[in-house]
NUMARSE-801591 format. One line per field, with one value per residue: residue in three letters; z, x, y of N, C-alpha, C in turn. Coordinates in Angstrom, 1 decimal, m for minus. Last residue first. Layout:
// residues N
residu = c(ALA|...)
n_zz = c(Z|...)
n_xx = c(X|...)
n_yy = c(Y|...)
ca_zz = c(Z|...)
ca_xx = c(X|...)
ca_yy = c(Y|...)
c_zz = c(Z|...)
c_xx = c(X|...)
c_yy = c(Y|...)
END
This chain:
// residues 246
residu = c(UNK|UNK|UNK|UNK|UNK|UNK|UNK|UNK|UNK|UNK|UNK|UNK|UNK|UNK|UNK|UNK|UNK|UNK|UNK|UNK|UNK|UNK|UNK|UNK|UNK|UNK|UNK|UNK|UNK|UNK|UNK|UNK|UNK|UNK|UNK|UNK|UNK|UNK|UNK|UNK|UNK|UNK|UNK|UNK|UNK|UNK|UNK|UNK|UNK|UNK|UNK|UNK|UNK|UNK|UNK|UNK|UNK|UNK|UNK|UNK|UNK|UNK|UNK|UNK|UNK|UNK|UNK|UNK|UNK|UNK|UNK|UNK|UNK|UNK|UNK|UNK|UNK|UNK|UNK|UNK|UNK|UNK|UNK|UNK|UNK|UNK|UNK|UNK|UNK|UNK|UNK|UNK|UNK|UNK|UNK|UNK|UNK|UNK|UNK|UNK|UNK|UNK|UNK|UNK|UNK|UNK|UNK|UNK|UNK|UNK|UNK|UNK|UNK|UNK|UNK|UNK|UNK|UNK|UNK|UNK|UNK|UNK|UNK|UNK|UNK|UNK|UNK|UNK|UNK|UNK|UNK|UNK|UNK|UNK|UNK|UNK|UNK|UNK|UNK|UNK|UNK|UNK|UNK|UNK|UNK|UNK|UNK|UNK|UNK|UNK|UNK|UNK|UNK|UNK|UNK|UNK|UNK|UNK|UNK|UNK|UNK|UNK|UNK|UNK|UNK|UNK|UNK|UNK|UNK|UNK|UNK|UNK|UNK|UNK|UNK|UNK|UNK|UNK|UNK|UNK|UNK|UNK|UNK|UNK|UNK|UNK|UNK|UNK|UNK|UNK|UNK|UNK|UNK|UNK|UNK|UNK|UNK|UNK|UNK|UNK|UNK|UNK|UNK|UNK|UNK|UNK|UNK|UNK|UNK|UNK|UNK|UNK|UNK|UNK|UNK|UNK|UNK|UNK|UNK|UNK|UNK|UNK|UNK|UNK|UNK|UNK|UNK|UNK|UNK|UNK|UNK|UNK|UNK|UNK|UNK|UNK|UNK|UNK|UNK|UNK|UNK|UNK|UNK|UNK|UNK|UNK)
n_zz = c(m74.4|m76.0|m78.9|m81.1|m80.5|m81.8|m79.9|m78.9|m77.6|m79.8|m83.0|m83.0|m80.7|m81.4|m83.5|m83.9|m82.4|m83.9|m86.4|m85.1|m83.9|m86.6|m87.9|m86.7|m87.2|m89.7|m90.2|m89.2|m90.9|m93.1|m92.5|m92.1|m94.8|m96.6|m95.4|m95.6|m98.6|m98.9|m98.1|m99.4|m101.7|m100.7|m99.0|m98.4|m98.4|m99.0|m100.1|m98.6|m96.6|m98.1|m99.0|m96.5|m95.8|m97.6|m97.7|m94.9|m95.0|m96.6|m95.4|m93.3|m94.6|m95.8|m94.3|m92.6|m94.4|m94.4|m92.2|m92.0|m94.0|m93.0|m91.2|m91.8|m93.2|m90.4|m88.1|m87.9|m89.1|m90.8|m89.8|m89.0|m92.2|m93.3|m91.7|m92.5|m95.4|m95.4|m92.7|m91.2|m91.6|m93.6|m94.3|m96.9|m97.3|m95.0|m94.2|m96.3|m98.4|m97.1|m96.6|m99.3|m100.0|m98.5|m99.3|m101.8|m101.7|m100.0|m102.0|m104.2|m102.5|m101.5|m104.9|m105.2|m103.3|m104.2|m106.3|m105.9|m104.1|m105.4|m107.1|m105.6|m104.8|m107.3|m107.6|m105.5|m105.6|m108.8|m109.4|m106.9|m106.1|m108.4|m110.5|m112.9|m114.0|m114.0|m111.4|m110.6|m111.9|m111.1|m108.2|m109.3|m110.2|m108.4|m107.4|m104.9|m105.9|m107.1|m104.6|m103.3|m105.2|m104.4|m102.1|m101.5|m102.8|m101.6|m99.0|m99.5|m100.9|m99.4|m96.2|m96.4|m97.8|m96.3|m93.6|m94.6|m95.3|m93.2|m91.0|m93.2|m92.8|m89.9|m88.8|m90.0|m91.6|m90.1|m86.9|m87.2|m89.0|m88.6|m86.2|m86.2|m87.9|m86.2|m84.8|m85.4|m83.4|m80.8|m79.1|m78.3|m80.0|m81.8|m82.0|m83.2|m85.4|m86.7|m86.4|m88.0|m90.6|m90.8|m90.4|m92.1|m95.1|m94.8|m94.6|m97.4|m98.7|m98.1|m99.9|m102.2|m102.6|m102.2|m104.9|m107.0|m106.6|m107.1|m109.6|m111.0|m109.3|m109.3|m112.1|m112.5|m111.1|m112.7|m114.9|m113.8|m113.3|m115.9|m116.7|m115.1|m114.4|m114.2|m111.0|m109.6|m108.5|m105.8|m104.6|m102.9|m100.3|m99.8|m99.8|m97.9|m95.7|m95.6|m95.2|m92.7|m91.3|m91.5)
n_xx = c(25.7|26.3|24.0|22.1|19.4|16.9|15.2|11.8|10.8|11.4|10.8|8.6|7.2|9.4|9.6|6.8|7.2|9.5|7.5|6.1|7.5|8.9|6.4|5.2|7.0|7.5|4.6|4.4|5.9|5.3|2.5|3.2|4.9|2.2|0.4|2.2|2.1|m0.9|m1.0|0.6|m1.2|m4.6|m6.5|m6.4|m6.2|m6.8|m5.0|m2.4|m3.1|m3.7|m0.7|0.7|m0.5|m0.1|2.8|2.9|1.4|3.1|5.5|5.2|4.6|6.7|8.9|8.2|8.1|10.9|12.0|10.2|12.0|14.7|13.9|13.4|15.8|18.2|21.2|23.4|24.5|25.2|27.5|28.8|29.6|30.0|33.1|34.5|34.3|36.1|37.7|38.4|39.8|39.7|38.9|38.2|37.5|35.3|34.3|33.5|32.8|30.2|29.0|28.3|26.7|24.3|23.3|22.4|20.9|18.8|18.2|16.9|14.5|13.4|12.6|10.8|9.0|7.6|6.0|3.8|3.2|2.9|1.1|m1.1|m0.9|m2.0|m4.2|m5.5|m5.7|m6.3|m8.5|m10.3|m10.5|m11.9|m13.6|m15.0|m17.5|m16.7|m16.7|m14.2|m12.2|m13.1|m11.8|m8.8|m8.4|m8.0|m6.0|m6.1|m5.9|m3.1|m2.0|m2.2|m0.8|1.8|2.4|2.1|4.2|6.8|6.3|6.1|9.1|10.8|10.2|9.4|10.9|13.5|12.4|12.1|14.3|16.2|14.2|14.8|17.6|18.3|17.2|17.7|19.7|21.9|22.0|22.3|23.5|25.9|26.8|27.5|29.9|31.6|33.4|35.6|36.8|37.4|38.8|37.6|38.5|36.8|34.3|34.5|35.4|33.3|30.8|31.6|31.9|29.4|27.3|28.7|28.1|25.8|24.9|25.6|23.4|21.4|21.7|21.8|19.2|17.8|18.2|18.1|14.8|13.5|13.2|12.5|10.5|8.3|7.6|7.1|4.3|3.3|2.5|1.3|m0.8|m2.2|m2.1|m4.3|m7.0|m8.5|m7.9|m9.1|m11.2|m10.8|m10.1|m11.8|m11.7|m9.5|m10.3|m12.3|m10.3|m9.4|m10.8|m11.8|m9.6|m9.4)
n_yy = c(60.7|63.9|65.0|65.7|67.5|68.0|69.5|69.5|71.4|73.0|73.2|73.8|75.8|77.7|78.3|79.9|82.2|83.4|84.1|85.7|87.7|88.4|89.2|91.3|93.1|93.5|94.6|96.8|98.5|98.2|99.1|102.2|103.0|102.5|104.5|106.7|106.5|107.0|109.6|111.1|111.1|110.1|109.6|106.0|102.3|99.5|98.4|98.8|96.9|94.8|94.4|93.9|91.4|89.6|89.5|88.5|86.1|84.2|84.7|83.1|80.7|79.9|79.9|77.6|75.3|75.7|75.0|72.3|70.9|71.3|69.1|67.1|66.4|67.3|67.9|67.5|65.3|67.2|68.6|66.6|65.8|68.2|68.9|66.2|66.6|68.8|69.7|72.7|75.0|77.0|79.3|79.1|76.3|75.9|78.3|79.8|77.8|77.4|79.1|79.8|77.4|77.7|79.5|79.3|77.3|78.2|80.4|78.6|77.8|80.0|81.0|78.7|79.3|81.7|81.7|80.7|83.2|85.0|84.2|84.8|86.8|88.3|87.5|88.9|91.3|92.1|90.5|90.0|92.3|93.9|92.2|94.3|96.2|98.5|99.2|97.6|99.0|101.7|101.7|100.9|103.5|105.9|106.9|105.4|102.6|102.8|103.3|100.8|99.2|99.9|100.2|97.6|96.6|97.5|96.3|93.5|93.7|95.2|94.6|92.4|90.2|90.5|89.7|86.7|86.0|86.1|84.7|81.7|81.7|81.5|79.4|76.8|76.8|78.8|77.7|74.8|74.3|76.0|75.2|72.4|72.5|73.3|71.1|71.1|73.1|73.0|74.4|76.7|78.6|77.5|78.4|81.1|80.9|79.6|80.7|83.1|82.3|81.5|83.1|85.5|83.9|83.5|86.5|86.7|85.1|86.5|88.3|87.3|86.2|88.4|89.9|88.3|87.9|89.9|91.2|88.7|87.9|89.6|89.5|86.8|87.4|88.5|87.1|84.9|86.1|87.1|84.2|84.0|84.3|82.3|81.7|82.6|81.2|80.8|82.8|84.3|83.8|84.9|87.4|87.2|86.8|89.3|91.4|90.4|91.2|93.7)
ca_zz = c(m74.7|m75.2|m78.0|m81.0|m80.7|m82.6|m80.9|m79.3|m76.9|m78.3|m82.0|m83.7|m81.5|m80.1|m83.4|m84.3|m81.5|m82.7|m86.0|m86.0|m83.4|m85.0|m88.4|m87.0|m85.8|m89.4|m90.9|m88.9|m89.1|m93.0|m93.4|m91.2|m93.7|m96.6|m95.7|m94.6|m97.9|m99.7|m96.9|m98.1|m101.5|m101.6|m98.4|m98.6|m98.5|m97.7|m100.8|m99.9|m96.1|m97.6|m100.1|m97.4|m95.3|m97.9|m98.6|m94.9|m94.1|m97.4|m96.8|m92.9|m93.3|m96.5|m95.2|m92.2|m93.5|m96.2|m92.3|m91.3|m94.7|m93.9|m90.3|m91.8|m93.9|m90.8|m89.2|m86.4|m87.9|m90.9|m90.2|m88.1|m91.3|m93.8|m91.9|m90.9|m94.7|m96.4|m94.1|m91.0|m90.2|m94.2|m93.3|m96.7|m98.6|m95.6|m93.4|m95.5|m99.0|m97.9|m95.3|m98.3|m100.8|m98.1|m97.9|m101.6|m102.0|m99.5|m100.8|m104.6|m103.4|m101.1|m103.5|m105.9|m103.0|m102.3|m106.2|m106.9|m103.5|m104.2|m107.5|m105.7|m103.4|m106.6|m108.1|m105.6|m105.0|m108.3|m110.7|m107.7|m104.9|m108.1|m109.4|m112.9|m113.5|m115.7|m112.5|m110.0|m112.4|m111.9|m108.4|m108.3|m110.7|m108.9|m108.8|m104.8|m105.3|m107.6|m105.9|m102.4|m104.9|m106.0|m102.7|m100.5|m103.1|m103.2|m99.4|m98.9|m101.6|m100.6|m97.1|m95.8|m98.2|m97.5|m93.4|m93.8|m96.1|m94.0|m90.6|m92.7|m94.1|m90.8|m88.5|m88.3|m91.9|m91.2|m87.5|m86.1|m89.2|m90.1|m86.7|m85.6|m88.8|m87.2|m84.6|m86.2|m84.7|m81.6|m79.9|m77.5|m78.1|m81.9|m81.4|m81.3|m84.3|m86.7|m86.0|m86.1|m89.8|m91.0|m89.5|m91.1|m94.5|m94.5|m93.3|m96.4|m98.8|m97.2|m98.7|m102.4|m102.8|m101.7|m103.5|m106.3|m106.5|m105.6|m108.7|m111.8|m109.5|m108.4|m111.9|m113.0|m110.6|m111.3|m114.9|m114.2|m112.1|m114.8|m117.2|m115.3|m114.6|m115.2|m112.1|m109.8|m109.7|m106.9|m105.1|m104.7|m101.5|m99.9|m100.9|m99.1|m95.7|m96.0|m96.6|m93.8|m91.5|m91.9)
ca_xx = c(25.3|26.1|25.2|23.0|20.8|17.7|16.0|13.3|10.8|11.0|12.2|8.6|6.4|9.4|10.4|7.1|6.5|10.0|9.0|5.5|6.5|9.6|7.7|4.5|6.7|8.5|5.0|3.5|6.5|6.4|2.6|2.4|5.0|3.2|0.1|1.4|3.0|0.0|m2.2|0.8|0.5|m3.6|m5.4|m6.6|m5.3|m7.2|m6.1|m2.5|m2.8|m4.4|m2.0|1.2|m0.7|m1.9|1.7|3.5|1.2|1.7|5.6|5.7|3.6|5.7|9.1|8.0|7.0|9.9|12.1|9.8|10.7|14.3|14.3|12.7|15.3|17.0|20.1|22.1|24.2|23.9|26.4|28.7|29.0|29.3|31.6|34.2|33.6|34.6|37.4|37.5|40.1|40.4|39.6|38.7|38.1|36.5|34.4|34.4|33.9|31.4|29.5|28.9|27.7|25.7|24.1|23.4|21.9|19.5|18.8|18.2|15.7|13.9|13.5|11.9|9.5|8.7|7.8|4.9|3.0|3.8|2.4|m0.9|m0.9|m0.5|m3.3|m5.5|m5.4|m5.5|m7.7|m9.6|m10.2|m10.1|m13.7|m14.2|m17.6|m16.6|m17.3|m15.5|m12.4|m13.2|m13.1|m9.8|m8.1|m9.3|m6.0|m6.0|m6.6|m4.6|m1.6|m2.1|m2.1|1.4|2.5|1.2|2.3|5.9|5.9|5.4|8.0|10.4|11.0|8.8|9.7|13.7|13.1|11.1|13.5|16.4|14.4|13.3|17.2|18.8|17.0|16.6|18.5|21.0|21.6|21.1|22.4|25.5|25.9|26.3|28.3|30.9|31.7|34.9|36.1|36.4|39.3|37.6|38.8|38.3|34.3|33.8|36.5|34.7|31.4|31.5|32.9|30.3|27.4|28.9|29.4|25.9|24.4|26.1|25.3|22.1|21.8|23.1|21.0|17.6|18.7|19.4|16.0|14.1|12.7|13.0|11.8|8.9|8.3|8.3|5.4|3.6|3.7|2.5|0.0|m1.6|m1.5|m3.6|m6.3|m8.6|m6.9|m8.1|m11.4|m11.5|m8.5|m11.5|m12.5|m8.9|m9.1|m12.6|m11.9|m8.4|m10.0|m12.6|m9.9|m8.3)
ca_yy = c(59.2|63.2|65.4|64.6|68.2|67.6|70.2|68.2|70.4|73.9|72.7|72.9|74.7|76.9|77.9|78.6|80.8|82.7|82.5|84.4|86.9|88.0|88.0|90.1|93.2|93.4|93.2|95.8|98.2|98.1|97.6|101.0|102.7|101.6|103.0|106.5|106.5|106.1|108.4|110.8|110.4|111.1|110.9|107.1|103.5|100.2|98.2|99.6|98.3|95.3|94.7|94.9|92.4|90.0|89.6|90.0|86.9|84.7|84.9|84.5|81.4|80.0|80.9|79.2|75.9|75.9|76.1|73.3|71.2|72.0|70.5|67.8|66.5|66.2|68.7|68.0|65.0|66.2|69.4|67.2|64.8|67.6|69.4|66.7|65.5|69.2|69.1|71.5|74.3|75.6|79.0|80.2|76.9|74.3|77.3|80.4|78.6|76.0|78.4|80.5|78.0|77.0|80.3|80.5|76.8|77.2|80.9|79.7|76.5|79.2|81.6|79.0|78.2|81.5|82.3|80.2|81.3|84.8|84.6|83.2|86.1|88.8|87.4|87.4|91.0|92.8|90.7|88.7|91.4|94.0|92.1|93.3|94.5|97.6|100.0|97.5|97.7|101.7|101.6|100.1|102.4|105.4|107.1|106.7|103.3|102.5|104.4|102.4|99.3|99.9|101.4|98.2|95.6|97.6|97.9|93.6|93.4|95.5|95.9|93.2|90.5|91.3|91.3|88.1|86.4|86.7|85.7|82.2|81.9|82.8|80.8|77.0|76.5|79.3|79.4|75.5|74.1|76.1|76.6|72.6|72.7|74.5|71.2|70.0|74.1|72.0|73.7|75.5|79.0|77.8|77.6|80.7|81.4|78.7|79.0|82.9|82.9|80.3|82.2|85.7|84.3|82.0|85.6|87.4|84.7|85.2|88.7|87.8|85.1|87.2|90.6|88.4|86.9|90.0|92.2|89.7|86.6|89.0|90.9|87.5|86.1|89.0|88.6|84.5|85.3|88.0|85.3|83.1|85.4|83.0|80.8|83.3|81.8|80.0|82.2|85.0|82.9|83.6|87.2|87.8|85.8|88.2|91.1|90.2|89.3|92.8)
c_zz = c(m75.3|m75.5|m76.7|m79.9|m80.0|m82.4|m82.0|m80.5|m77.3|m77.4|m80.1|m82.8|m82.3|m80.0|m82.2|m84.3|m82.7|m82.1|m85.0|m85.4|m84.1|m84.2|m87.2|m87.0|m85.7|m87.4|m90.4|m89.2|m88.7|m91.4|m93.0|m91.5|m92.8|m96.0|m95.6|m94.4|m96.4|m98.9|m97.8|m97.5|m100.5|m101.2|m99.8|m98.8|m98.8|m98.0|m99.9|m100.5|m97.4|m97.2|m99.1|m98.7|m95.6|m96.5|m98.4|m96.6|m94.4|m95.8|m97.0|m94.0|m93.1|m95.9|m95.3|m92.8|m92.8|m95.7|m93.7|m91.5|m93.3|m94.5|m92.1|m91.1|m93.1|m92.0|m90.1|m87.4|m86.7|m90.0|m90.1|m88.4|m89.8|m92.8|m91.9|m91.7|m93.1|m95.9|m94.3|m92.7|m90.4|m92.5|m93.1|m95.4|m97.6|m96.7|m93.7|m94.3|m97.8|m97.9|m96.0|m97.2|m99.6|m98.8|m97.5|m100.3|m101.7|m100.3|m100.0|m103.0|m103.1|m101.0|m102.6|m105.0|m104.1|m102.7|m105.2|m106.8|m104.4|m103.6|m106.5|m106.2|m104.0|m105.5|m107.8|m106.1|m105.0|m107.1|m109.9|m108.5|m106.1|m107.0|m108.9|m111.6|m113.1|m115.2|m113.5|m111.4|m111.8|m112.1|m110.2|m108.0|m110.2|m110.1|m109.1|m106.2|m105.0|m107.3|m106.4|m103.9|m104.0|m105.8|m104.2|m101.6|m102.7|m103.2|m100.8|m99.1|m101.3|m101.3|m98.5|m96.3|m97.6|m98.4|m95.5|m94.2|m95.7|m95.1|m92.1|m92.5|m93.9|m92.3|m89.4|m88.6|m91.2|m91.7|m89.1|m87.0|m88.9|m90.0|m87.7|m85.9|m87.9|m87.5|m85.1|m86.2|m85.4|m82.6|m80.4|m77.9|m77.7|m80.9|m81.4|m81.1|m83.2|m85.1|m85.6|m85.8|m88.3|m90.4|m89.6|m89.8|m92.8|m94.2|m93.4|m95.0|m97.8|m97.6|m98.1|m100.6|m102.1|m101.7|m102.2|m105.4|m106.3|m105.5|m107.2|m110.1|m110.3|m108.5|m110.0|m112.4|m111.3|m110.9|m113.4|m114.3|m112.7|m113.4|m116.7|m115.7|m114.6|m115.6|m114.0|m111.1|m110.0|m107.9|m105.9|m105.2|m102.9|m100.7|m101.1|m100.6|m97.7|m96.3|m96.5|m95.2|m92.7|m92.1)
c_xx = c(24.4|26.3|25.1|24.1|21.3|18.8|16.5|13.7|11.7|11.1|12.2|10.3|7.3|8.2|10.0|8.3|6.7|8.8|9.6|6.7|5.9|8.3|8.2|6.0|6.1|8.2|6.5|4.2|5.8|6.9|3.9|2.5|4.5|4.3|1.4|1.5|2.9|1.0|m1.3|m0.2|0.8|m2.3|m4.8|m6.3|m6.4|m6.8|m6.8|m4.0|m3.3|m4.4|m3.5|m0.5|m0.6|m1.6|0.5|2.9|1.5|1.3|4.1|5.7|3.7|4.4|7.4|8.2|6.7|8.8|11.3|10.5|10.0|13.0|14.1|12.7|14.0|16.6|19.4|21.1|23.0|23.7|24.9|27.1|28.5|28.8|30.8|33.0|33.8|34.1|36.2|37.5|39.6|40.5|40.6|39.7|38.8|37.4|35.5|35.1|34.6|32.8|30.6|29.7|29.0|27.0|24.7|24.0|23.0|20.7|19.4|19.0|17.1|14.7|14.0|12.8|11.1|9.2|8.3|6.3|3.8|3.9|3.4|0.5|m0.3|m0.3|m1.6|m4.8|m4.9|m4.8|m6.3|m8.3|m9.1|m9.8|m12.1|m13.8|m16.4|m16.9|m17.5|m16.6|m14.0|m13.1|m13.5|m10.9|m9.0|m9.6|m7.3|m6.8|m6.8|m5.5|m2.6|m2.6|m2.2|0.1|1.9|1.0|1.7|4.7|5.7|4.7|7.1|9.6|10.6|9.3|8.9|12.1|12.9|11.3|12.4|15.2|14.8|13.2|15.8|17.8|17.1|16.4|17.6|20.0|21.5|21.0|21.4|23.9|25.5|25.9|27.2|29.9|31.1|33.5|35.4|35.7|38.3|38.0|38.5|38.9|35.9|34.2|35.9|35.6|32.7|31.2|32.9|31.7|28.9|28.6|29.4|27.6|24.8|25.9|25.5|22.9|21.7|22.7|21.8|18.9|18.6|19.3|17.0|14.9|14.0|13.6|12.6|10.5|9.0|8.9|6.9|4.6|3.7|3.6|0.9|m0.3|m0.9|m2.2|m4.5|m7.9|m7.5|m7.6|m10.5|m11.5|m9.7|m10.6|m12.7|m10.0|m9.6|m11.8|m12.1|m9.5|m9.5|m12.1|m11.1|m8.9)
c_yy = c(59.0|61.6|64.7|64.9|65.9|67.5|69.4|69.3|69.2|72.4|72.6|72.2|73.9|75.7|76.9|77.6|79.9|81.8|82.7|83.4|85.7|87.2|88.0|89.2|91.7|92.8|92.2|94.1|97.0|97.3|97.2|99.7|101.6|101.6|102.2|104.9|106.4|105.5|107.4|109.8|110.3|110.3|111.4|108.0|104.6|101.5|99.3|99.1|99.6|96.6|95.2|95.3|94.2|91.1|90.2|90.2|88.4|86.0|85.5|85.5|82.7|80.8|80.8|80.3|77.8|76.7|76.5|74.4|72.1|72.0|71.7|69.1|67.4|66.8|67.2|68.6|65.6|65.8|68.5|68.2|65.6|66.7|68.9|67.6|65.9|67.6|69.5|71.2|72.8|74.7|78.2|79.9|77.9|74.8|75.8|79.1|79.2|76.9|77.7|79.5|78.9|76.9|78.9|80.4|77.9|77.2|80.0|80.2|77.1|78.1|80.8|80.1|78.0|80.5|82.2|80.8|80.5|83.2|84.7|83.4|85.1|87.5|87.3|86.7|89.4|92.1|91.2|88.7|90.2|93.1|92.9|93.2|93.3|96.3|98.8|98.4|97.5|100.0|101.6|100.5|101.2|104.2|106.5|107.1|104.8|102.7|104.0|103.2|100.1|99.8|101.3|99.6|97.1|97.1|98.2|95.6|93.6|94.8|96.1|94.4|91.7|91.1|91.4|89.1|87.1|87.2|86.3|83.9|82.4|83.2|81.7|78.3|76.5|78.0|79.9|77.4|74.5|75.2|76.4|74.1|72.7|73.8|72.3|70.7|72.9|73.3|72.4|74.4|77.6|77.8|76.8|79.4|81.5|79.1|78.9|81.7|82.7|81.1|81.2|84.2|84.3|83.0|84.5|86.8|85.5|84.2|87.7|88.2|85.6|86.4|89.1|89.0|87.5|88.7|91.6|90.7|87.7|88.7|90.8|88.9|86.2|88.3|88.8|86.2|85.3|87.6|86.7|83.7|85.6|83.8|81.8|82.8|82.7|80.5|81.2|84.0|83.6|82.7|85.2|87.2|86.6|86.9|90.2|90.7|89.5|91.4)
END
């Protein structure tokens, strides 16, 4: 694994020829997993903006919803959501589409004609992941406060759209969103070059395929809880941010 990854990361010098490939990858991405992305943390900004309101209702400080809305979807939800939906289908598409090249002898054959597959096949794909997280991440900030907007100041109606807003900023920084970018971007290129390794690595036929992109599946899903919870506790673990008190 570290020497596909030492391999990939010095093929990225010379990726850029393949320019054209980055860019169809990078569509069949943004084609492929933007709405599943919007539309599944709209469901997480629903569910944190619902369980703000009526937990903190019993104590009659529903003002204080936006402390969820900052602490559980730009601390948590949106990072965790994109994990789970790059490991499921993007991380096992990579693995199964290069699993299958390999099998089929696709990837010894570029090697055959001189063409490097680390660079044409692997490299490509990473950087196209690297231009498409951050656009994901634009689209999912704005989806899951969309959500919170509608269930929290439209649906419920407990807290103004300025109580929020002011409670929400209060516990949330500009750099609270460039360390959740940070963790999309870590948990992002990780379950990437994991998924393509598995399937660059593959044997057996359909079942060593399938095999592969199981293992990738569980591996990737097992990595991401361990990534962002020590990074939670490296970046929040000693100052939360929490305004409460004198």
């Amino acid at each position: 694994m570290g020497v596909f990854v030492g391999r990939t990361l010095i093929e990225l010098g010379g990726v850029w020829r393949y320019s054209a490939e980055i860019l169809r990858q990078a569509g069949i991405l943004i084609a492929g997993s933007a709405v599943i992305v919007c539309f599944m943390v709209f469901l997480m900004g629903v569910v944190c903006g619902t369980e703000a309101n009526y937990v903190l209702r019993g104590y009659g400080a529903t003002v204080y919803s936006g402390v969820f809305t900052s602490y559980c979807m730009v601390r948590e939800m949106i990072p965790h959501m994109f994990g789970y939906i790059l490991s499921a289908k993007v991380g096992c598409g990579l693995c199964a589409e290069i699993g299958a090249m390999r099998i089929q002898d696709e990837i010894d054959a570029m090697e055959s004609m001189g063409l490097n597959p680390l660079r044409y096949v692997v490299a490509t794909r990473l950087v196209a992941g690297w231009l498409v997280l951050p656009f994901f991440f634009i689209l999912a900030t704005a989806s899951g406060f969309a959500a919170l907007y509608l269930i929290i100041v439209v649906q419920i109606g407990e807290v103004s759209q300025g109580g929020w807003e002011h409670v929400h900023w209060a516990f949330s920084t500009p750099a609270d969103f460039f360390y959740s970018f940070l963790r999309v971007m870590v948990t992002g290129t990780v379950i990437l070059l994991l998924g393509m390794y598995y399937g660059y690595r593959a044997s057996g036929g359909p079942i060593g395929v399938g095999t592969a992109t199981a293992k990738s599946m569980i591996l990737n899903l097992v990595l991401l809880h361990f990534i962002l919870a020590g990074m939670t506790m490296m970046i929040w673990g000693l100052n939360p941010n929490a305004p409460i008190g004198g």
